[in-house]
C-alpha positions as CSV (number, residue, x, y, z in Angstrom):
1,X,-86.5,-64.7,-110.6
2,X,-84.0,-63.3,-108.0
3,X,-85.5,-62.1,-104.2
4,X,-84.0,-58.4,-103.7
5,X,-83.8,-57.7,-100.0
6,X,-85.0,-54.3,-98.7
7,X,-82.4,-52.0,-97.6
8,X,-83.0,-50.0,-94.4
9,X,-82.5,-46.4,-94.5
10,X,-79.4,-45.1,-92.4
11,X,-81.9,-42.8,-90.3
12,X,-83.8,-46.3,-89.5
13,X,-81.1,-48.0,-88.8
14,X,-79.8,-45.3,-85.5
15,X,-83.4,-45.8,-84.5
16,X,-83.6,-49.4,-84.2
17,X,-79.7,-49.4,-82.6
18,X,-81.3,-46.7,-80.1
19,X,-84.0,-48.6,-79.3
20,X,-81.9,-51.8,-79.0
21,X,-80.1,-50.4,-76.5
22,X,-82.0,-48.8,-74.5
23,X,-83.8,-52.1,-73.9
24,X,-80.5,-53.4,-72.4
25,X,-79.9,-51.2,-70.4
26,X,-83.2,-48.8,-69.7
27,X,-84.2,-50.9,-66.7
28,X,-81.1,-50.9,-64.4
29,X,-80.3,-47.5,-65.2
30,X,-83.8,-46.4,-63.3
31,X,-83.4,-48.9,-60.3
32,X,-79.9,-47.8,-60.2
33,X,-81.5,-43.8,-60.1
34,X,-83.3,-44.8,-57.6
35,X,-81.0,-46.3,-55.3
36,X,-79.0,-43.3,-55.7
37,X,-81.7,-40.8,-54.2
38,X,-81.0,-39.3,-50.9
39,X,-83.8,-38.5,-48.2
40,X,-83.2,-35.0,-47.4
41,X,-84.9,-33.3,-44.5
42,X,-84.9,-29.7,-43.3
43,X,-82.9,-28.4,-41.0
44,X,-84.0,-28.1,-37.2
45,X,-85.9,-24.5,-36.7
46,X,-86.7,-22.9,-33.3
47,X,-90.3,-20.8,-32.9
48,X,-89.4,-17.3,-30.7
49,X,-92.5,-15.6,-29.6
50,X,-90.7,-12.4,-27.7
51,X,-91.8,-8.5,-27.7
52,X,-89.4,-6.4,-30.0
53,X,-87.6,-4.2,-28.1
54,X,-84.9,-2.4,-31.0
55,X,-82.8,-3.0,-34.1
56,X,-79.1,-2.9,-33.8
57,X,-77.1,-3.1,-37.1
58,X,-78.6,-6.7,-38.6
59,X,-80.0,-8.2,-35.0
60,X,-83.3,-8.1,-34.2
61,X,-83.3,-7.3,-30.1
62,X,-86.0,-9.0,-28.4
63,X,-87.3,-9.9,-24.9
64,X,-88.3,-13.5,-24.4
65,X,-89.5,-15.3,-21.0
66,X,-85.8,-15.0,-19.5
67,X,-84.5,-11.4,-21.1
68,X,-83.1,-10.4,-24.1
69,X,-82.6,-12.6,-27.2
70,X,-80.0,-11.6,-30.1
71,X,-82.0,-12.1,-33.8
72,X,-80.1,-12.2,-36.2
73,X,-81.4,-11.0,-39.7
74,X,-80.1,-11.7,-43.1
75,X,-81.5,-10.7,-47.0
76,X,-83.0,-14.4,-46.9
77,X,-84.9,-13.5,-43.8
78,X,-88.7,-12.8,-45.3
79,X,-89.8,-9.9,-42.7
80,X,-93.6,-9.3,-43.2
81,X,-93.4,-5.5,-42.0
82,X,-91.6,-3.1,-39.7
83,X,-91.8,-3.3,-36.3
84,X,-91.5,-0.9,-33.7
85,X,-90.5,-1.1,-29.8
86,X,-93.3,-2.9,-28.1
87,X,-94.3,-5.4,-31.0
88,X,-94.9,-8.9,-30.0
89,X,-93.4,-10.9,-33.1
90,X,-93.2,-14.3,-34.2
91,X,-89.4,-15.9,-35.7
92,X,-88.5,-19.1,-37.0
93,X,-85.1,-19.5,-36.4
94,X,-82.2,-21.8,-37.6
95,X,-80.0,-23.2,-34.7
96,X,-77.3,-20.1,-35.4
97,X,-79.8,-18.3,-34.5
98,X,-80.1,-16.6,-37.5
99,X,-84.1,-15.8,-38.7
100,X,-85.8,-17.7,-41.5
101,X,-89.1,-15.7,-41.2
102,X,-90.2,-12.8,-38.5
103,X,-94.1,-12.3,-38.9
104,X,-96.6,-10.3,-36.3
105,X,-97.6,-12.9,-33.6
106,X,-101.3,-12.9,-32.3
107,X,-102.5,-11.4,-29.2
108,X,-103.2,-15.0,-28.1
109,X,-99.9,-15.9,-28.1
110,X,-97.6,-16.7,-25.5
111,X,-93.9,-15.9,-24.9
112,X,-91.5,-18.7,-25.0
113,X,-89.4,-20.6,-27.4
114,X,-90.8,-23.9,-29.3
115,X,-88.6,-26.5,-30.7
116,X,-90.1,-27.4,-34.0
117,X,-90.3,-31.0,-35.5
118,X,-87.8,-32.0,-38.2
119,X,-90.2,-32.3,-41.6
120,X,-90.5,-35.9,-42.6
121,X,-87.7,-36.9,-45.3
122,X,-90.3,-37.4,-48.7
123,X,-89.3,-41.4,-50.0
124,X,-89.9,-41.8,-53.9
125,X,-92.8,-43.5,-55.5
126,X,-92.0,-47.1,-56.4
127,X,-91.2,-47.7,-60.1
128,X,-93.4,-50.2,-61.3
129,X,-91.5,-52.6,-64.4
130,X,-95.4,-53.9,-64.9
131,X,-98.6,-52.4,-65.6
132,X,-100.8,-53.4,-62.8
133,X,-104.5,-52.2,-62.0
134,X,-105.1,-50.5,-59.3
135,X,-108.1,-51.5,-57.0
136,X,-109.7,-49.0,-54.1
137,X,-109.6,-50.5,-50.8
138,X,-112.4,-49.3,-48.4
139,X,-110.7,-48.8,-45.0
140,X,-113.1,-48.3,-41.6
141,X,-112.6,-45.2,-40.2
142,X,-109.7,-45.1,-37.5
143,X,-111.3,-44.6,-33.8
144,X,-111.4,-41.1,-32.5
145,X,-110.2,-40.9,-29.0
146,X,-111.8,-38.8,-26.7
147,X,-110.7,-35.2,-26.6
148,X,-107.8,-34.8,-23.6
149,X,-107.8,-31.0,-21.2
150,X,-104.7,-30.1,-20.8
151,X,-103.6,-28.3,-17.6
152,X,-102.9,-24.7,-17.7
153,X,-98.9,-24.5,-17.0
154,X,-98.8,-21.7,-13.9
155,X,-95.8,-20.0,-12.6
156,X,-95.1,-18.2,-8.9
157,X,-93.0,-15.2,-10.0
158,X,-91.5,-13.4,-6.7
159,X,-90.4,-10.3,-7.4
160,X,-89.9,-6.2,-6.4
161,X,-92.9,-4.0,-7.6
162,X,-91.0,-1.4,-10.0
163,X,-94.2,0.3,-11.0
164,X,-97.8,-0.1,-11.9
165,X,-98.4,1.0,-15.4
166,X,-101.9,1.1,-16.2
167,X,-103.4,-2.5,-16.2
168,X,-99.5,-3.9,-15.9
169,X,-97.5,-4.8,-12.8
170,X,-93.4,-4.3,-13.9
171,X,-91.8,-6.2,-11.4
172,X,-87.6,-7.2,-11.5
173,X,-86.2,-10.3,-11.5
174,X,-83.0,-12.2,-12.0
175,X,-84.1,-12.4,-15.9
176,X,-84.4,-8.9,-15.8
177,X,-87.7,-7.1,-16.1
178,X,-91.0,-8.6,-16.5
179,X,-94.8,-7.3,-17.2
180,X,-97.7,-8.3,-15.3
181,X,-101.1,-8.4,-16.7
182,X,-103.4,-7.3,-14.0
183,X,-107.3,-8.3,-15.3
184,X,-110.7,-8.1,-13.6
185,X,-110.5,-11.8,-12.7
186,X,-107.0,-11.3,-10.9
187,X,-107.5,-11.4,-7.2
188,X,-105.6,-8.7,-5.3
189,X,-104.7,-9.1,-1.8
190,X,-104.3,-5.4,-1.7
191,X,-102.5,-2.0,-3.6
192,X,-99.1,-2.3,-4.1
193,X,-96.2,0.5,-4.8
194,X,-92.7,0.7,-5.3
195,X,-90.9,-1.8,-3.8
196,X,-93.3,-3.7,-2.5
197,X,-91.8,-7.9,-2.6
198,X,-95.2,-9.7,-4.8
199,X,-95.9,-13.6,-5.4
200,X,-97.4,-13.4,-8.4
201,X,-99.7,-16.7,-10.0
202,X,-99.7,-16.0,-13.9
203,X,-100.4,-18.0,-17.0
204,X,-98.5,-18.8,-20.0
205,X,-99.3,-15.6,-21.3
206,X,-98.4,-13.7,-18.0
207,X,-101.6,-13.0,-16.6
208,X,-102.0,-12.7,-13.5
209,X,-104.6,-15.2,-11.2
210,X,-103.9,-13.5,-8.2
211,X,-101.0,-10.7,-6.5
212,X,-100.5,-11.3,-3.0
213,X,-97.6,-9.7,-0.5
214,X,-94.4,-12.3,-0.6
215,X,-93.1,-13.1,2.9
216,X,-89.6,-11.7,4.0
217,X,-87.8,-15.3,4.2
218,X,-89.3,-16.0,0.7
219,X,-86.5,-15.8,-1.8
220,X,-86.8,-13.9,-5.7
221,X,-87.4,-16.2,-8.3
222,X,-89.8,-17.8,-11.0
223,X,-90.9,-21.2,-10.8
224,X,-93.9,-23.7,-11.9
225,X,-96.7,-24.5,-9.7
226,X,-96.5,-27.8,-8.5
227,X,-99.6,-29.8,-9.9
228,X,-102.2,-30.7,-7.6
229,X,-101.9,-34.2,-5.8
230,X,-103.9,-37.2,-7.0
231,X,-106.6,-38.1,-4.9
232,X,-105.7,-41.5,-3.0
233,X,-107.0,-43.6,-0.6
234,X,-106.1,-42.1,3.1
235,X,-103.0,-44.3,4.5
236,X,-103.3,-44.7,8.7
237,X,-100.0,-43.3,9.6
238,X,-97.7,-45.9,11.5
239,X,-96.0,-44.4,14.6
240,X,-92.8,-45.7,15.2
241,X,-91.9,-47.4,18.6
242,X,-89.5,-45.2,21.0
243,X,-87.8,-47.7,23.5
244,X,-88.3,-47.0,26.9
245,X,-85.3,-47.0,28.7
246,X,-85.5,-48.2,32.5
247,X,-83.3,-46.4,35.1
248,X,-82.2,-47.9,38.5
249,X,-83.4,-46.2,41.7
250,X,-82.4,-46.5,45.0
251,X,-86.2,-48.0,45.8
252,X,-87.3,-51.1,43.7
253,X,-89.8,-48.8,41.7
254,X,-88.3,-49.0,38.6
255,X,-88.6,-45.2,36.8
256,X,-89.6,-44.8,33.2
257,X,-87.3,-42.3,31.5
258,X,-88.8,-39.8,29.2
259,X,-87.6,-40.4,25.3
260,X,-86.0,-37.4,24.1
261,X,-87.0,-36.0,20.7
262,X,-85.1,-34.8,18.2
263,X,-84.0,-31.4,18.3
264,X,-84.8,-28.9,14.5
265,X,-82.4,-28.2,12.2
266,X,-81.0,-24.6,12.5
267,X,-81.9,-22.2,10.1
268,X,-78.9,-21.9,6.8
269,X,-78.7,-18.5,6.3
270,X,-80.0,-17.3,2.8
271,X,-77.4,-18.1,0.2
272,X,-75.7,-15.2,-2.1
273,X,-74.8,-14.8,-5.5
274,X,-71.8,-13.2,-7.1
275,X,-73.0,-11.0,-9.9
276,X,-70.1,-9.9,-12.9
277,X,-71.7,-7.1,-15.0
278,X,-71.5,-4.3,-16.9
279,X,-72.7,-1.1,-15.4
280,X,-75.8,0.6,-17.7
281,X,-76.5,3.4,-15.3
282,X,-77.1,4.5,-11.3
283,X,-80.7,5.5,-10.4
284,X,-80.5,6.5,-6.9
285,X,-79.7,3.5,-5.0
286,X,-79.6,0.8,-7.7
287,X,-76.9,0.1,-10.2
288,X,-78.6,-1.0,-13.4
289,X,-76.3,-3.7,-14.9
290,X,-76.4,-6.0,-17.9
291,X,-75.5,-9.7,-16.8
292,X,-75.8,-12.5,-19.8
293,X,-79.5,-12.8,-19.5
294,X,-80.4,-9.1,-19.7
295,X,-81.0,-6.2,-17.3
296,X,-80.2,-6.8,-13.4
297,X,-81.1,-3.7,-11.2
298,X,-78.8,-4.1,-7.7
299,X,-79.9,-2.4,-4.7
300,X,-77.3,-0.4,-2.5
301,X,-78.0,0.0,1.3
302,X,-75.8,2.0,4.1
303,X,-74.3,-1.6,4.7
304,X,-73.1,-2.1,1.3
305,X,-69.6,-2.0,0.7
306,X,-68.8,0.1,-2.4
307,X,-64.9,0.0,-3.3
308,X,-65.1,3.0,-5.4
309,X,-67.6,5.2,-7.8
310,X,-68.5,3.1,-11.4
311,X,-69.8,4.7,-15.0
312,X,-70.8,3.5,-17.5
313,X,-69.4,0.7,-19.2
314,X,-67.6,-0.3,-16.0
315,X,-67.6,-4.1,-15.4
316,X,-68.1,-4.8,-11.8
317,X,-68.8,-7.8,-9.3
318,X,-71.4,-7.3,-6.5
319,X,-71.8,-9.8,-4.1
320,X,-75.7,-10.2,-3.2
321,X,-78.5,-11.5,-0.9
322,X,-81.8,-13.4,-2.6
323,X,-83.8,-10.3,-2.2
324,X,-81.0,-8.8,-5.1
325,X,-79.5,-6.0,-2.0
326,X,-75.7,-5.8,-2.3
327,X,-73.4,-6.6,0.4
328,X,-70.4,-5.6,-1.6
329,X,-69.4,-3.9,-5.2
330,X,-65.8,-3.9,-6.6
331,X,-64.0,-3.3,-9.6
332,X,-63.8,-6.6,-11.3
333,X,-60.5,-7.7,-12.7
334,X,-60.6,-7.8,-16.8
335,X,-60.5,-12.0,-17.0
336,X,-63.7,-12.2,-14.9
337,X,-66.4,-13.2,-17.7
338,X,-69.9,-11.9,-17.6
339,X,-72.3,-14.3,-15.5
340,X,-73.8,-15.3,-12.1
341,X,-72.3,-17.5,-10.0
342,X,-73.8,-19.2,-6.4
343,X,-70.8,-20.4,-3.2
């Protein structure tokens, strides 16, 4: 009796080639998939906390902690609602500066720009050739370290009173204008008006801790507090030795002369800046200017020396003292670009 061997059906047949090679080559195709995947992280973003001051074409024109900020808004950008002048809004934007996201910031919230952290790049899961069972590992709880208080960041702002508006002090600087919160826990020295130089001690959030009058020799400006000193043991001072110097009389009594101390430095005179600008408007005695960080107002006095009469649109270049009075204002020459500038 003959043996009849079974034939295999041409669909079984693909199958069991299929299946023959994927077991070749099945494994090294996934490790080499794997090898092949790139770590990709989001781009570096910015946080802008600023109050919205208008909307020119497709930029969002805001005022930040040192003037006015240039947003640039595109159909990506996700707006959660309109905004009018006065908003304080929130922006996440790329490094062009154009906006990922503008939302409504909350009253808590400072102004200032925040750097955000690049997301952590997300590494693929292992692929595991072998089954393997998976045990839970009981780890101890990680110690909690006591909680840390951070210091509240103050700032001197030294600056003209423009006006008082309501519970708000609008003072000028070289940023260009800033607002004052005035609350019941600021201490006054006394009322101010028009004019009047302040040195202001404000928060983050620019309220203010107390208003007193600035001195004459103290220039405009904004800068941190210095922190308060450590505490320290007290260190006896060591005097240093002056050498007596012994002159010859015409008796034998030697005479002791007197050491002679060092004489003070003179007093530099205060320092001026050279101011190129464009010319916004003249109230009275000030020329309103836009420099590159926003709004300047410059002061003219009987001593200023004005070369001829500006309008608008007219770029300038004023040469003036700390306390932003002009000494001079000319015409300036079409290659002088926009800026401040200090001998």
């Amino acid at each position: 009796m003959s043996m009849l061997t079974p034939r295999l059906s041409p669909i079984r047949q693909l199958f069991l080639f299929l299946a023959f090679v994927f077991s070749i080559f099945g494994t090294n195709s996934f490790l080499q998939a794997e090898e092949t995947i790139q770590l990709v992280s989001s781009p570096k973003t910015r946080t802008i906390v600023a109050d919205f001051l208008m909307m020119d074409g497709g930029l969002y024109i805001v005022r930040g902690e040192r003037g006015e900020i240039q947003i640039e808004v595109t159909p990506d950008t996700k707006i959660s609602e309109k905004f009018t002048f006065g908003d304080r809004i929130k922006a996440v934007l790329l490094p062009n500066d154009v906006a990922q996201s503008i939302t409504r910031a909350t009253p808590n919230e400072p102004i200032g720009i925040i750097n955000n952290k690049e997301s952590e790049p997300l590494s693929p899961a292992p692929v595991s050739t072998s089954t393997e069972v998976t045990k839970e590992v009981k780890t101890s709880p990680l110690p909690v370290s006591p909680p840390t208080h951070e210091i509240t960041k103050v700032r001197i702002i030294i600056a003209d009173l423009l006006m008082v508006d309501g519970s708000f002090y609008i003072v000028r600087t070289e940023y260009g204008e800033i607002q004052i919160e005035i609350t019941p826990k600021t201490a006054l020295s006394e009322d101010f008006q028009f004019g009047d130089k302040i040195k202001a001690r404000v928060t983050p959030t620019d309220k203010a801790l107390s208003v007193i009058r600035a001195g004459k020799d103290e220039p405009a400006g904004i800068h941190d507090e210095a922190a308060p000193p450590v505490a320290a043991m007290p260190v006896q001072p060591v005097l240093p030795t002056v050498p007596l110097v012994q002159v010859p009389s015409p008796s034998n009594t030697p005479i002791v002369a007197e050491a002679k101390t060092p004489k003070k430095p003179m007093k530099t005179p205060p320092s001026t800046r050279t101011i190129v600008a464009d010319v916004l408007m003249v109230d009275g005695d000030f020329y309103i200017v836009r420099g590159e960080k926003g709004e300047i107002r410059i002061e003219v006095t009987p001593k200023t020396a004005v070369s001829g009469s500006f309008d608008y649109g007219d770029r300038i270049k004023a040469k003036v003292l700390p306390n932003d009075k002009a000494l001079t204002i000319e015409r300036a020459s079409p290659n002088d670009p926009v800026g401040i500038t200090t001998p």
